[in-house]
Each structure stands twice: as C-alpha cells, then as structure tokens.
N, C-alpha and C positions, 0 to 999 in steps of 0.2 A: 738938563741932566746933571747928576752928581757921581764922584767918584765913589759916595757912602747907597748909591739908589740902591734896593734890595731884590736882587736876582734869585729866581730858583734857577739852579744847575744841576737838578737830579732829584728824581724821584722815584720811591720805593711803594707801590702799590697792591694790596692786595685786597679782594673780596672773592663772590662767590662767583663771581664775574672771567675769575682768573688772577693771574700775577703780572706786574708791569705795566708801566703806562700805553703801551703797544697794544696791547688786548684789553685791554677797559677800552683805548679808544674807539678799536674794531666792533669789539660788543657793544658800546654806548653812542654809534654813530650808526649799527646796523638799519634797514630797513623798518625794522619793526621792533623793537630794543623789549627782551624779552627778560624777566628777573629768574634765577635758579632755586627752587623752594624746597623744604622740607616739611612736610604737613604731617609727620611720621610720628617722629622720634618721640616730641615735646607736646603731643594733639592735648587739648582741644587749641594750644600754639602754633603759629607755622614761623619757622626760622629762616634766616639765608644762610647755607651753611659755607664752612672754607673748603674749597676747593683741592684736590689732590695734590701736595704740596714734598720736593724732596728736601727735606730740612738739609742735608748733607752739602746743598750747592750753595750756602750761605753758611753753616753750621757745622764745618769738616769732622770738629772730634765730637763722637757720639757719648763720651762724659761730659763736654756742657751742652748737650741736647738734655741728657737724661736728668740734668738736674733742672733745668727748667721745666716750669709750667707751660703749660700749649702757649697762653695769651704772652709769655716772656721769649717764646719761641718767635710765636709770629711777629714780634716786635723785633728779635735782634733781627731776623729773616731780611723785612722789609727795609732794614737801617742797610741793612746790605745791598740790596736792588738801588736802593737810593744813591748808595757810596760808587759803586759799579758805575749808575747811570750816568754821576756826574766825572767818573774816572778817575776817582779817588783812591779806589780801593786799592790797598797795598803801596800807600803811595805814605812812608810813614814819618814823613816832616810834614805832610798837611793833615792827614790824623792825629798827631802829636800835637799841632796848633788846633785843632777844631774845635769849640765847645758845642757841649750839648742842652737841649733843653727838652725834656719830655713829659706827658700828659700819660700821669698813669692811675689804673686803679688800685685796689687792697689786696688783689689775689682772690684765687678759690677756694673753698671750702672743702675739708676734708666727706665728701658726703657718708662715706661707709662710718665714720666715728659722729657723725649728727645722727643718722638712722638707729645705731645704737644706743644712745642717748637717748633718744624718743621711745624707742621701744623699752627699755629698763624705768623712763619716767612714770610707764603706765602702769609700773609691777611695785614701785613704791613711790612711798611719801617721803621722803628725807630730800629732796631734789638739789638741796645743797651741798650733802653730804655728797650725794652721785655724784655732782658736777664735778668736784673739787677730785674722787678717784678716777674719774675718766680724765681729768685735766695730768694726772699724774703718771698713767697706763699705760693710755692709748692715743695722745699725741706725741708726736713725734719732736725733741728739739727744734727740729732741721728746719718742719714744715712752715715753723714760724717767718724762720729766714727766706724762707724759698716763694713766702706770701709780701714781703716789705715791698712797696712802691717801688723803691728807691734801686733795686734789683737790674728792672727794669733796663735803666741807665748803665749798671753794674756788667752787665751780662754784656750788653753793645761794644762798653768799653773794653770790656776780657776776649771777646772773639773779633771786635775789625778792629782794637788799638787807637780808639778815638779817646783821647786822654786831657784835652782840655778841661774846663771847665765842665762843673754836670749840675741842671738843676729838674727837679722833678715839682708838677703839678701834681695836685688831686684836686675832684672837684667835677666828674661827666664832662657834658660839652664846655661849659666854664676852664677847665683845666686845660683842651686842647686850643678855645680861643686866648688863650693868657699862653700858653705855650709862643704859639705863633706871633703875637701881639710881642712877647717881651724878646724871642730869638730877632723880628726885624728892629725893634728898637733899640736893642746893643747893638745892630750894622749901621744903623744909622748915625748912631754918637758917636761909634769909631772905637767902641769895646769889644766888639768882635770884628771880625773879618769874615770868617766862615764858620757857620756852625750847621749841626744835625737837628732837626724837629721833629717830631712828631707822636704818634702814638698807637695804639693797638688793641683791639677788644675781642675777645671770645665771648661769645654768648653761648655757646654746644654745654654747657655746663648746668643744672638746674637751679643754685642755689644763685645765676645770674639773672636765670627769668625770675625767681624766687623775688629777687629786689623789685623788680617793674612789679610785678602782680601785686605786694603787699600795700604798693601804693594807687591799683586797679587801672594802673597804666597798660598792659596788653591787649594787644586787639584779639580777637575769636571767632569763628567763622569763618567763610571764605577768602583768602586775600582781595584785596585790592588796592591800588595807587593810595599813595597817603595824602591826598586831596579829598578821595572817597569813602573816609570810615570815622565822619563824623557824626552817622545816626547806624554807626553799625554795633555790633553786640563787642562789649568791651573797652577798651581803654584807648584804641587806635594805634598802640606803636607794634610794628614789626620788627624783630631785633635781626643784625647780620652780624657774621664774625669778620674781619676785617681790620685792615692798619694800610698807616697812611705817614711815610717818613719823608722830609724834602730836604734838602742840601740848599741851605743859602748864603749867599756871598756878595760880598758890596761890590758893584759893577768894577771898582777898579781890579780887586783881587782876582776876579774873573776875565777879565781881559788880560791882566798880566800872563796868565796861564793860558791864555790863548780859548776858554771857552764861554761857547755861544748859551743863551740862556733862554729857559721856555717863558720864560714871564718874569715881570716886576712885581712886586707889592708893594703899593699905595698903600692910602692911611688904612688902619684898621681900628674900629671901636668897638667896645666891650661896655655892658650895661647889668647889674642885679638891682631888681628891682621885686616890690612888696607883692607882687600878681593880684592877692584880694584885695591891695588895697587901692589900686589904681590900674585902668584898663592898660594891658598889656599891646594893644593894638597897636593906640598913640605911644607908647615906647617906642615899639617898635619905628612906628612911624618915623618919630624923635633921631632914630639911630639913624636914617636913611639921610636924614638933612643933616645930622654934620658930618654926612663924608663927601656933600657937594657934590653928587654925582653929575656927569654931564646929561644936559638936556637932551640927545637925539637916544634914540631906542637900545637898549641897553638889556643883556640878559644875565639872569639873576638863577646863578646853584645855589637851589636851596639842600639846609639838611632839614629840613621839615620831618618830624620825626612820625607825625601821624596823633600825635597824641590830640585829644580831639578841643582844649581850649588854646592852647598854644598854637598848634596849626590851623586854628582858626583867626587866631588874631594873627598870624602873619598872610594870609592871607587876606584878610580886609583889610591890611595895612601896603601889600602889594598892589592890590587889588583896585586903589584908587588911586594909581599911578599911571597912567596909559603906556607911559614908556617903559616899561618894566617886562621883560617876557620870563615865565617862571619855569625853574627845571627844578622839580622834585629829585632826585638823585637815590632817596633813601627809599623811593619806589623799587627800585630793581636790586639796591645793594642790603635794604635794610639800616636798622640804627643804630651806630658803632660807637655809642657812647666817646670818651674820649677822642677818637678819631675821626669824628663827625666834621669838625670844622677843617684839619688839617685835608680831608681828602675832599670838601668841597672847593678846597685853595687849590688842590693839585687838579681837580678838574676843569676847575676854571679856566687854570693856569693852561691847560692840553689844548680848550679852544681857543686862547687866544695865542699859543705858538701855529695851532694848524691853519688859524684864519678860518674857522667853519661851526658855524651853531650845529648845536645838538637837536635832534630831531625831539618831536614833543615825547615827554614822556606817559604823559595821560593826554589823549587826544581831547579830552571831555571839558578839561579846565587848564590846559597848557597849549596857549598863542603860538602861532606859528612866528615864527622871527627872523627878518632877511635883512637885520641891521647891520652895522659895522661890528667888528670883533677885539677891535682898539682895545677895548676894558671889560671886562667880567664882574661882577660881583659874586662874593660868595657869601655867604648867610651859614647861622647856626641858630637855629632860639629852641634854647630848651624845651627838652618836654616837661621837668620840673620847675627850673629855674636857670637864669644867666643868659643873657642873650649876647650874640659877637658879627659883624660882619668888615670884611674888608675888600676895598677893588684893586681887581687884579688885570696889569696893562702890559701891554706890549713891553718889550723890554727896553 
C-alpha cells in the first residue's frame, strides 16, 4: 500500500435504472436484471431513457437549472450524489481544494432553428445567403455559450463550489477513459489529493441519435443484449441517457478524514488505434497484457457498446481468456458516450466493495462466475474509435 493509492469515496450515478449507487446496485443484482426501454419516441430506434429525476435536490436555484441544457443538468446532478456520497458536500475547504476533470460533449442542437433551415433550403437556391440570415435572426448569442464543453465543469463549479483545478475532455468513450486515466495519475504523483471525475450523456435529443445514425451505427428492430445484434438489422448500439461522477482521493487524504472507500484504482491503459488497418481484436488483446492481470478468475464490465465490429472484437479478444467472466452493462443501461467508462469504474468498483458478482446479464453469452471479488476490470472499446480499460481492487 501507498499513501498516493487511488480511492473512490463517492459516487454519483444515474441511468434509466434509477439514481445512486444503492439502486443500480439493487436493479443490477436483481433476480432477473431487466433494462427500461423506450421503443416510442425515436422508432424505428429504441433508447434507455433518464429516469424521473427532481433536479431541485442537487440544483436548489431554478436560474441555474433553467439555463442549462438537460445533458449539463444531469452532469451537475450526478457531481452532486457523488459529493453527498463521499460527504463532501458543503464542506467548503475540500471543495475549495478539489480539482476537477470532466469528459464532455458539444452540446445540443437548436432543432426548431435546423428544421427551419431545411425547410427554406428547399424554397431556394442561394443556401449561403440563407445560412448566413438565419445565423444572424434566429440564433440566439446565448445558445452558443450554453453548448461549450467547458460549461460542463462551469456549472458543477457555480452550484457545489468545487473550485480547484478544471480540466475538460472531448472525444466519446476516449474522453471519459483519459478523464479517469489522467484525475488517478495526478493522485498518484501527488498533484492532486482529491478530485471530481466524470461525465454525462443525453441521448432523448435527436440530432444525438442523428450522430450515431450518419455513421449507421444504431441498431433497429427488436432490442436485445449487446452480445446479440451482431447479424441484427442496423448498426448494433443502443443509446441510454446517463452520467457517472466519482470523488477520488489518495488513500492518505482519505483516512485523514476518517473515510472508508468502495474501491481502488490500479493501472489504467488507454489505446487509438488505425481499426482498418490493423485487427482490433489483438489490440484489444494487447491492452489486457499490460495490465498483468491476475491469473485466478476475474470479472470483467464491459461497456461494450453493441456496435457490431468493435464488440466483436472484444469479444474474441475476451473470449480466449478462460478466466475472464464478461458483464455487458450497456445491455440494461444503454451507451452513454462519454460516461461509458467512468460508470463501468463505478460498477466495478460497487462489486468489489459488496464482495458479490453480478448476475449474468445475457444468460446466452455471459459465464456464470463464483470467483473472488478482490479485482474487477472495467473496459470501454469504442464503438468508433479509442479503447481504455483499468482494474479495479479492493481498497
């Protein structure tokens, strides 16, 4: 052990699953672990959507609710459940010292000011002249500010008073494993002490499915496990809305303060690599050997997004490991871009405080597993690009 080791002391969860590590654990340990869909709104798409949420119990004044976007909402939201979890909140000498690091996106798109724009392109021809009066009408200053990344961070630090250091990712799943990969390596070198990570995704928007579709990433048709929609109609991913925030502190900071921690984080490694031009499989593979895992039976969150070459090759890459038991995660929650990896770390991290595997989540293609709980891995491999996994151990 090291006074610099890397504890979570708090986590901030949400999906369609519910809010809090307490009820993911309940829903994702149930009997029969069942996902929550919407086959409705977005058909011939099915989404997981967020859950009934009172923004007020993380977000008191309803002026900075009103000026955030939903996906900048569910982000402060969840920094909140995370600050609370590790008992932080309101505590404004370790707010004041905490940095932060966050995995965010662009923002949403104005769609009432796209729809109009599309429909005047088809009444003329000048389509530059249009652009350029619609750029000057009918956006708004504001909306540009209220779309920047960097927001994100902005919003957290204006409503819980976390004012350290702030740095923001972009980048999908790459952004949230460089997120987490760079908040434990400042605890490690003794640049941080305590900081906030993590990240947050709305998919309920359409110009978010709009991104996956243009690259014929979505899957179509009936749901199922993202092990099973690799000869199904579509692109394989399911999208959920969801954020995943974790409070980490080097074991010494943490016992100073007298608190106990759900998990450590081990190494973490992060890979981009060329996909066409070299099997992604053996990458994969590649990542699993330098993090020396231990030899006896070992279970493995995945965010396997569905997407049908990528979760293909992490599964033939699992797949010739015997010790490996795989938990798909992104089966019941869906795939939350930026927050894929942080919320497969907080999963992980849940089994190996409770000492208890997860039950399968596709009975079809997920090993039953009645090994030790000592270490977790967690996994992220893009459905486009970037792949990250780190193990996560007893504290």
């Amino acid at each position: 052990m090291s006074p610099r080791d890397v504890v979570i002391t708090g986590m901030g969860i949400v999906s369609s699953l519910g809010e809090g590590a307490d009820a993911h654990w309940q829903a994702l340990t149930a009997g029969t672990p069942a996902p929550v869909l919407d086959k409705e709104r977005f058909a011939p798409y099915t989404i997981h959507p967020l859950p009934e949420i009172d923004w007020g119990q993380q977000i008191p004044r309803r002026g900075d609710q009103r000026q955030m976007e939903t996906w900048q909402r569910l982000g402060t939201y969840a920094a909140g459940l995370a600050l609370d979890d590790a008992d932080m909140k309101g505590d404004e000498a370790l707010c004041a010292s905490m940095d932060m690091v966050v995995a965010a996106g662009g923002g949403e798109r104005d769609e009432t000011v796209d729809e109009g724009i599309l429909a005047a392109s088809l009444e003329r021809s000048d389509h530059d002249l249009l652009l350029n009066e619609k750029l000057t009408t009918e956006l708004r200053p504001t909306l540009f500010l209220a779309q920047l990344s960097n927001l994100a961070a902005g919003n957290i630090s204006i409503v819980h008073k976390v004012t350290g250091s702030s740095r923001t990712f972009m980048g999908e799943e790459g952004a949230g494993v460089s997120a987490i990969e760079t908040a434990a390596a400042r605890i490690r070198s003794g640049q941080s002490s305590h900081v906030l990570v993590g990240a947050s995704f709305q998919t309920e928007h359409s110009d978010m499915l709009l991104a996956y579709e243009l690259g014929g990433f979505l899957h179509r048709g009936d749901w199922a496990p993202v092990w099973q929609r690799g000869n199904g109609e579509g692109g394989g991913v399911v999208t959920g809305s969801g954020a995943a925030f974790l409070v980490l502190e080097s074991r010494e900071h943490a016992e100073k303060r007298g608190r106990k921690a759900y998990a450590a984080i081990g190494p973490v490694v992060s890979r981009r690599s060329r996909r066409k031009a070299e099997p992604l499989a053996a990458g994969v593979s590649e990542m699993i050997d330098r993090l020396e895992l231990p030899g006896a039976p070992l279970m493995a969150l995945s965010g396997a997004s569905g997407a049908h070459e990528a979760t293909a090759a992490e599964l033939e890459a699992f797949g010739s490991r015997e010790n490996l038991a795989l938990r798909g995660f992104s089966s019941l929650t869906g795939h939350m871009k930026e927050a894929q990896f942080p919320f497969a770390v907080a999963l992980a991290a849940l089994a190996v405080h409770h000492g208890q595997a997860y039950p399968a989540f596709d009975d079809q293609r997920e090993a039953a597993f009645d090994g030790s709980l000592d270490a977790v891995l967690a996994t992220a491999v893009g459905y486009h690009c970037y792949e990250g996994m780190g193990l996560i151990t007893k504290a």
